[in-house]
C-alpha positions in Angstrom: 22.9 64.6 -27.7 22.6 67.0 -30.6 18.8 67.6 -29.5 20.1 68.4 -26.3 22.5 70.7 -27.3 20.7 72.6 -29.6 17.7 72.8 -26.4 16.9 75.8 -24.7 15.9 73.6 -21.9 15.0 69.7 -20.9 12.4 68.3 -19.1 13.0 64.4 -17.8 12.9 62.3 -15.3 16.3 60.8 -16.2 19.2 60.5 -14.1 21.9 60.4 -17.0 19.9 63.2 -19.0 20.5 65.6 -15.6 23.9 64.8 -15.9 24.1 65.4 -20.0 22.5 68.8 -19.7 25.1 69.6 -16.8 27.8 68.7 -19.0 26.1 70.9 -21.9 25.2 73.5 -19.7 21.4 73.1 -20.9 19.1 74.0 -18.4 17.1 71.0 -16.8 13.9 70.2 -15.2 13.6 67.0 -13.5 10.1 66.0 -13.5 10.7 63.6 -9.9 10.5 64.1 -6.4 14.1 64.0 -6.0 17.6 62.9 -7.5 20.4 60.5 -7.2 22.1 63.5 -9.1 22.3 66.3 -6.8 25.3 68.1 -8.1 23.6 69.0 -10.7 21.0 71.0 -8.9 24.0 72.3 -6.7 25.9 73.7 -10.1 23.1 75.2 -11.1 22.0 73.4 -13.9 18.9 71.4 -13.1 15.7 71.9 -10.9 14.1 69.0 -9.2 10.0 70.3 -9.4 8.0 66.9 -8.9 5.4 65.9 -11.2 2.9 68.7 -10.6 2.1 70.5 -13.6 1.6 73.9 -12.0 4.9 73.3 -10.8 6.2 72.1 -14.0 4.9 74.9 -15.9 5.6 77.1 -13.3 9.5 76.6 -13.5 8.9 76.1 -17.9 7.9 79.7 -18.1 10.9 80.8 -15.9 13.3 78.8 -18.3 11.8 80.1 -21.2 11.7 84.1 -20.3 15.1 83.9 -18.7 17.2 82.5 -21.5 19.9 79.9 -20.4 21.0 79.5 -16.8 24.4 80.2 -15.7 25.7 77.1 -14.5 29.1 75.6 -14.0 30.1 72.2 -14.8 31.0 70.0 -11.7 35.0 69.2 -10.7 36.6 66.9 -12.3 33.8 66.9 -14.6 36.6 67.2 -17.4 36.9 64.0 -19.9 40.0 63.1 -18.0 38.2 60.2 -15.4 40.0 57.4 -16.9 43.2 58.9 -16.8 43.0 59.9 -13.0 42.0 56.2 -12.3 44.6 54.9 -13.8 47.3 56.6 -12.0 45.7 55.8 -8.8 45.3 52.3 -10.0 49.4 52.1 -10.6 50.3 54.3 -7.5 48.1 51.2 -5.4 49.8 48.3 -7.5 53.3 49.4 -8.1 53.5 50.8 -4.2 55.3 48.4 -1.8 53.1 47.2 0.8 52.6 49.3 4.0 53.8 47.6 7.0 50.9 46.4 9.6 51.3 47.0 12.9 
């Protein structure tokens, strides 16, 4: 995480490293044809370029001359997860039934 943080930018091909950078607002370059992640390219903070190295370098370069992207982090991306589920969780237990028709 600190190596992250401290990084101008990221190249991987990891799924939980896209979301990391996000969270960091570290720019990214995914090194895959696509992502299970696609928030990430949608904040702003990571850019799916494939495995081509023109490509690769290509998008590098940009990175590098342009400084750090300006990129949100996600909704809800907050540290507060647990706490939502659990609310939801007693709403759903300590709720009477609903009638079936």
């Amino acid at each position: 995480m600190k190596l992250m943080a401290s990084a101008r930018v990221v190249l991987t091909d990891s799924g939980g490293i896209q979301e990391e950078t996000t969270f960091l607002k570290v720019p990214c370059i995914t090194l895959r044809e696509n992502t299970e992640r696609p928030i990430t390219i949608d904040v702003g903070s990571n850019t799916v370029v494939g495995t081509d190295p023109v490509s690769i370098l290509k998008n590098f370069y940009q990175v590098m001359k342009n400084g750090n992207v300006r990129c949100r982090i996600p909704e809800l991306w907050d540290g507060h997860a647990a706490e939502r589920i659990v609310e939801i969780l007693l709403r759903r237990t300590l709720s009477p039934p609903s009638e079936k028709s």
